[in-house]
C-alpha positions in Angstrom: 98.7 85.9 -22.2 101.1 88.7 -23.3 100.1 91.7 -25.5 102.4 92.9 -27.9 102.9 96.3 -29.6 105.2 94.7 -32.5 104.9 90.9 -32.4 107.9 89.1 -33.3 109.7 89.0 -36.7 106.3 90.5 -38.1 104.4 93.8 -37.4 101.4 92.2 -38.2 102.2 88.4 -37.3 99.7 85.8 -36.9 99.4 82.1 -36.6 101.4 79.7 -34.9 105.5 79.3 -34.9 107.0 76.4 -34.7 104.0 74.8 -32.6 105.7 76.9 -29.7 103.9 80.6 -29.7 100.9 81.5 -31.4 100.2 85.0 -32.5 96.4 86.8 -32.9 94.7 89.3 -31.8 91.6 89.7 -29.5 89.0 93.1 -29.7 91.8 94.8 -32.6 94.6 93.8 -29.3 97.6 92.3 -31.0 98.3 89.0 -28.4 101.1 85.9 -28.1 100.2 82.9 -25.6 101.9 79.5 -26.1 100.5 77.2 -28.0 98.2 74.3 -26.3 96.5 71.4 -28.5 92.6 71.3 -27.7 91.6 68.4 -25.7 89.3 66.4 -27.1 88.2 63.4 -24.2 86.5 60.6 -25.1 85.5 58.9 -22.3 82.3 56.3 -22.4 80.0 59.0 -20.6 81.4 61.8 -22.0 80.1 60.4 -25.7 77.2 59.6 -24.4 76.2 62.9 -23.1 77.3 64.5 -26.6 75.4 61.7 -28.4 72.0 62.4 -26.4 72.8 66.4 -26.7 73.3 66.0 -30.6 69.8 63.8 -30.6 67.8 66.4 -29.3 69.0 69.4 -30.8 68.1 67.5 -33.9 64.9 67.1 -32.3 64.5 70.5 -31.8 65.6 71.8 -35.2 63.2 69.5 -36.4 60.1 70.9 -34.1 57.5 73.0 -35.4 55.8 75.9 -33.3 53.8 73.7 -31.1 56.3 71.5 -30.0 58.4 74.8 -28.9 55.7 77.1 -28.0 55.7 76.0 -24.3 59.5 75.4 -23.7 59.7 79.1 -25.2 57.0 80.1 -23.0 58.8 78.6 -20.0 61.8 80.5 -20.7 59.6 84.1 -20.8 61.5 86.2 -18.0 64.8 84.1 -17.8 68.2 84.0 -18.6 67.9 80.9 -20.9 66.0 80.4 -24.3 63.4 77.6 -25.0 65.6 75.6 -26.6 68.3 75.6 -23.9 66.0 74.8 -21.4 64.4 71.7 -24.0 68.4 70.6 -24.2 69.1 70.9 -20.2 65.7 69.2 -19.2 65.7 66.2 -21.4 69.4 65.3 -21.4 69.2 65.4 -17.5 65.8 63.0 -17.7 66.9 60.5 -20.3 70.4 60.2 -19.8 71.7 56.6 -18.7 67.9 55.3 -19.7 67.2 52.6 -22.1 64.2 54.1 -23.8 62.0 57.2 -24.2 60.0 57.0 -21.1 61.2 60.7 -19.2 61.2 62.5 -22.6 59.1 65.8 -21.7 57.3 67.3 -24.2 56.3 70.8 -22.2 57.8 71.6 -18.8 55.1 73.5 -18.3 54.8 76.9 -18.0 52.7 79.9 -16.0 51.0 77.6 -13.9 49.2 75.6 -16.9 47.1 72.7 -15.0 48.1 69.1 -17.1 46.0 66.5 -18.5 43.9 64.4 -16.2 45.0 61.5 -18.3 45.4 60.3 -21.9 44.1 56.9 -23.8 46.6 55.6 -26.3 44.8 53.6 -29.5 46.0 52.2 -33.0 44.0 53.4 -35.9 44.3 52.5 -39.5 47.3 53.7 -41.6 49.7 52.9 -38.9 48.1 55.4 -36.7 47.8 56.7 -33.2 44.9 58.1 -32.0 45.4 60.0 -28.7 42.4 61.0 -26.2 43.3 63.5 -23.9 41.3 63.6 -20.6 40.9 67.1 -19.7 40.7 68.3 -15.6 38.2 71.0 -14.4 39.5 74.1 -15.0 40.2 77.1 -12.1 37.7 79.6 -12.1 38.1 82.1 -15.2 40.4 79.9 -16.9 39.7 78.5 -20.5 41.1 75.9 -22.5 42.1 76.6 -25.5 43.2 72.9 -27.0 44.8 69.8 -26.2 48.9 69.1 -27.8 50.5 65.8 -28.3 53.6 64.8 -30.2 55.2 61.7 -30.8 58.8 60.0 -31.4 59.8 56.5 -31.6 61.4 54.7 -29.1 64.3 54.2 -28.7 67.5 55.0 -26.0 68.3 58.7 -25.8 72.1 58.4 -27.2 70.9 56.1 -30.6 70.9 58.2 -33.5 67.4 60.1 -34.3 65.8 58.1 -37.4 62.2 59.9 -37.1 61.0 63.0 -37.2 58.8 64.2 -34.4 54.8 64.6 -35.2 52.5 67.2 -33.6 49.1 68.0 -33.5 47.0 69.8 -32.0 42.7 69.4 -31.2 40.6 72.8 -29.8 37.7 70.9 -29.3 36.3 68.3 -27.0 37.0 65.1 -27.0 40.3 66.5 -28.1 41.9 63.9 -29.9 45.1 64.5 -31.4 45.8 62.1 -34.3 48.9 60.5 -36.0 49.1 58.7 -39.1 52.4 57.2 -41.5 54.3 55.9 -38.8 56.8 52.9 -39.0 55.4 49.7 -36.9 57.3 50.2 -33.7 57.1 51.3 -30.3 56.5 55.4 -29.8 56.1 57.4 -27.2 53.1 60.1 -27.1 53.8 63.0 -24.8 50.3 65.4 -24.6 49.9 68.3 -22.4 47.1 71.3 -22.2 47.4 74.8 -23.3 45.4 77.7 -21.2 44.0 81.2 -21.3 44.1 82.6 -18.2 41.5 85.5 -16.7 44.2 88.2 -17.8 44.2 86.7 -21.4 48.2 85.3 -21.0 49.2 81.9 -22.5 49.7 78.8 -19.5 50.9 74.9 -20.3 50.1 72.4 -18.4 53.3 70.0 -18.1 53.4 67.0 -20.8 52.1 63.5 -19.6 53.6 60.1 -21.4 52.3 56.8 -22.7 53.8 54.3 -24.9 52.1 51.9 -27.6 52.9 49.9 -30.6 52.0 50.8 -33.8 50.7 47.6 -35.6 
């Protein structure tokens, strides 16, 4: 790249000339560099890694606070945000898979013990009801509720057709219910979320099941 103090046939020249040189100017410094044509590869895996990342930053625009709470708690004290960790996590466990299977719903985050296990039940109004088993606490620690979400199945590069449900139970059994959903497969991801002795927020990393809603 070559700076220029009076670019060529114009003191204040910008643009491209005869698809040969292209004038600007970077930070107020006036600049000519030839002129390149962006690539723009389409290969079969390059689309379908821009396909899945496209699905779940829709998912994430579409997430409300507890969906993102522990991804943004994960990123506390790093370089990344919550949401680039969310994008760099799931495209890297779903990509190449045929369904929603290695979705994760919280990475965890400051140590947050996870669900002993969850039961996965239809209900009326095309519903889900989710039990979440919960594992003896450390000493000092306190639950404060039990998180699911859910999304329909489907592979990780199809377009997203749903919009991802949360809730969220602070009370035993702590059953986290859905309702209005289409009659197809979905996957429920449910994880826990802690006080610790010093008061600070943990999660426990998400846990998976699938069932069909009927």
């Amino acid at each position: 790249m070559a700076k220029v103090t009076a670019p060529l046939l114009s003191f204040g020249a910008s643009g491209t000339i005869a698809k040969v040189q292209t004038y600007a100017s970077w930070r107020g410094v006036p600049y000519v560099r030839r002129h390149v044509i962006p690539a723009n590869p389409k290969s079969t895996d390059q689309t379908l890694t821009r396909n899945i990342f496209t699905n779940f930053n829709t998912r994430w625009k579409q997430g409300g606070p507890l969906m993102r709470a522990p991804w943004d708690r994960f990123a506390v004290g790093q370089k990344f945000v919550g949401r680039n960790s969310y994008m760099g996590k799931n495209l890297q466990a779903t990509r190449g898979d045929a369904d929603m299977a290695a979705y994760i719903g919280s990475p965890g985050a400051k140590g947050g013990l996870p669900a002993a296990s969850i039961a996965l039940t239809t209900v009326a109004a095309n519903g889900i009801e989710c039990v979440v088993t919960v594992p003896t606490p450390p000493t000092g620690w306190t639950l404060t509720s039990a998180i699911a979400t859910c999304l329909k199945d489907q592979t990780p590069e199809a377009t997203v057709t749903d919009v991802v449900q949360e809730i969220e139970d602070a009370s035993a059994p702590y059953s986290c219910d859905f309702t209005g959903l289409d009659t197809v497969d979905y996957y429920v991801q449910a994880w826990l979320k802690w006080a610790k002795p010093d008061t600070s927020i943990a999660y426990g990393a998400s846990i998976s099941d699938v069932i069909t809603v009927t």
